[in-house]
Each structure stands twice: as C-alpha cells, then as structure tokens.
C-alpha positions as CSV (number, residue, x, y, z in Angstrom):
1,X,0.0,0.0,0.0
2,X,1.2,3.2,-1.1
3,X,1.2,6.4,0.8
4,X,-1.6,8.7,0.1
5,X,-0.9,11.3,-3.1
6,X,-4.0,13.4,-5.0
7,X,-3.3,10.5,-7.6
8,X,-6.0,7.8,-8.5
9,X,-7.0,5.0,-6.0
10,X,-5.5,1.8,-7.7
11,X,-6.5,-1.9,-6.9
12,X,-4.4,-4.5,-8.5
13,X,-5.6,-8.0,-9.2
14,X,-2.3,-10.6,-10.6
15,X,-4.0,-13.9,-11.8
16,X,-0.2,-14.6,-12.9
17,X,1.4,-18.0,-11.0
18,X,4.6,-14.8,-10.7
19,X,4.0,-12.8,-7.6
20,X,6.9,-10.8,-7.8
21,X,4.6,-9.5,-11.1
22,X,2.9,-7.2,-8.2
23,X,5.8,-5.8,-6.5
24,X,7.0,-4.6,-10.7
25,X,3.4,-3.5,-10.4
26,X,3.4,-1.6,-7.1
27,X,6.3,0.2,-7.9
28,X,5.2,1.6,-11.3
29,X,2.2,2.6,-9.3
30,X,3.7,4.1,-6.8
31,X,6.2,5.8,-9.0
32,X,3.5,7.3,-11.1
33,X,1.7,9.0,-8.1
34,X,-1.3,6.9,-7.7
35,X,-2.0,5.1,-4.9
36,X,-2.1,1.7,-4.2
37,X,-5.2,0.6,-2.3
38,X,-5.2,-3.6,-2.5
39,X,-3.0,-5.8,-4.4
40,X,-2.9,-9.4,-4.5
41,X,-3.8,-12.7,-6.1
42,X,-6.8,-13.4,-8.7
43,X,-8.5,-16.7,-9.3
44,X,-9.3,-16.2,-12.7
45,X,-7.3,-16.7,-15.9
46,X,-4.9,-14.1,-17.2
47,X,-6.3,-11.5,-19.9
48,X,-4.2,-11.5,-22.8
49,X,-4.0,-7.8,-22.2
50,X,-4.3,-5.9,-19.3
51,X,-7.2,-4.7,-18.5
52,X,-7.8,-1.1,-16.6
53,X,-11.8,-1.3,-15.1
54,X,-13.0,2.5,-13.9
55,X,-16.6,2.8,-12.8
56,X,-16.6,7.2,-13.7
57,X,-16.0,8.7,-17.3
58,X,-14.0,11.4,-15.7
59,X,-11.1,8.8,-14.5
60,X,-10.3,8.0,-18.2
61,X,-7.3,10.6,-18.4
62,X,-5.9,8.8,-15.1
63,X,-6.3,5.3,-16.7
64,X,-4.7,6.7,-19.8
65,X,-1.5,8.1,-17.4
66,X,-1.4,4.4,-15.4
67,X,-1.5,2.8,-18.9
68,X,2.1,4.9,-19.6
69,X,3.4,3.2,-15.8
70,X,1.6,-0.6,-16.6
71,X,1.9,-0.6,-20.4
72,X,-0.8,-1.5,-22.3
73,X,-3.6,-2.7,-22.0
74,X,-8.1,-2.1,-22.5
75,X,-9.7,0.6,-20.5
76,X,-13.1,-0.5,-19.5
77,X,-16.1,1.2,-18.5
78,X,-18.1,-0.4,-15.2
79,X,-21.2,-0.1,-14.3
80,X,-20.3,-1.3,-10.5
81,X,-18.0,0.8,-8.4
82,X,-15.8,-0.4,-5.7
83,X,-16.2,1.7,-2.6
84,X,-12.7,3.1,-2.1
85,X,-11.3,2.3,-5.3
86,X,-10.7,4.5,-8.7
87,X,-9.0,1.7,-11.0
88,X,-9.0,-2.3,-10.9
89,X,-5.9,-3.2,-12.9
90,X,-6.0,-6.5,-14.0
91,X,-2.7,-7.8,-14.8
92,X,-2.6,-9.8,-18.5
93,X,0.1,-12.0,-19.7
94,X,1.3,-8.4,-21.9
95,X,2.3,-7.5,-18.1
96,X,4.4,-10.6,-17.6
97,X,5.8,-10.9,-21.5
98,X,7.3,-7.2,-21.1
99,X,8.6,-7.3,-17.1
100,X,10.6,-10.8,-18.6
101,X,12.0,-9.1,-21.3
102,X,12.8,-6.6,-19.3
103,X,15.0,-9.0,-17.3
104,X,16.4,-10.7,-19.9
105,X,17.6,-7.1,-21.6
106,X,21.4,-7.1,-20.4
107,X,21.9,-3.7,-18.1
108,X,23.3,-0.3,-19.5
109,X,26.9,-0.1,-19.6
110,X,27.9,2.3,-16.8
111,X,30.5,5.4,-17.2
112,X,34.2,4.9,-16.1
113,X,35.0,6.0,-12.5
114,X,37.4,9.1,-12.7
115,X,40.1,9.4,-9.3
116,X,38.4,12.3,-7.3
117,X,41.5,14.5,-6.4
C-alpha cells in the first residue's frame, strides 16, 4: 500500500502464478503517483492484455496516465464501483511478457569511474 498522493486510487488483481509481477506492479504505481489501495492474487485466468476497469468517465485521463506506468492494456467502463477504489488493474500476460524481457535485456553499460583528487 502506497502512501496517500491526489493521484488515483489503484486496486491490483495478478491472476499470474509470478508474484513478484505485483511488487513490478506496485512500484510503477507508486512511482506514477497513484496510490495503491489492494494488491494481490486473482482466481481467474490471465487477460491476454491488461485490462484497466474504472466505474466514472472522468477517470479515463488517469487510466490513460497508469496505462504509460503498466503498459498496455483495454480501458473499460463499469457499471459497478468499488467503494474506495478509482481503478481495478488487472494484470494480462502483456504485463508478464514485457517485465521478462525486461529482465532478460542485459543492463546499460555504466560510465568509467574518474580518481576524485
């Protein structure tokens, strides 16, 4: 759970078998601004994309900014809100494929140390 900002309230759901999925998820969250209300486990199968479920037409330009933290994904419009909650982010197998490749990238070369004298 994230300390409290202005930004969105954010609930994730991971129906991935990878838990450490969330804490890639809770950081991006986090270090977009919003804040994170619930994460944890689903029971259901992975969307092939992630899917971003707001209940209020007017939280469409904050699901558009998460969708630049999470990657993308398909905004959806609910009829049912969740008391305390902005954004349900349902993390899709998109999630996983990009957070492996990011792991698999080889890291950036890092600049020379130079002797301080």
């Amino acid at each position: 759970v994230s300390p409290g900002t202005a930004g969105a309230r954010v609930r994730v759901v991971n129906p991935l078998d990878d838990q450490t999925l969330l804490v890639n998820a809770a950081q991006s969250i986090d270090f977009g601004g919003f804040n994170l209300i619930m994460a944890g486990a689903g029971s259901d199968d992975a969307p092939a994309q992630t899917l971003y479920q707001y209940s209020d037409e007017r939280l469409l330009p904050a699901v558009n900014d998460l969708i630049l933290f999470l990657g993308e994904g398909t905004p959806e419009l609910v009829d049912t809100p969740i008391d305390g909650i902005d954004i349900t982010v349902t993390l899709g197998v998109n999630f996983a494929d990009r957070i492996e490749a990011e792991r698999a990238s080889p890291p950036l070369p890092q600049p020379p140390c130079e002797p301080q004298s």
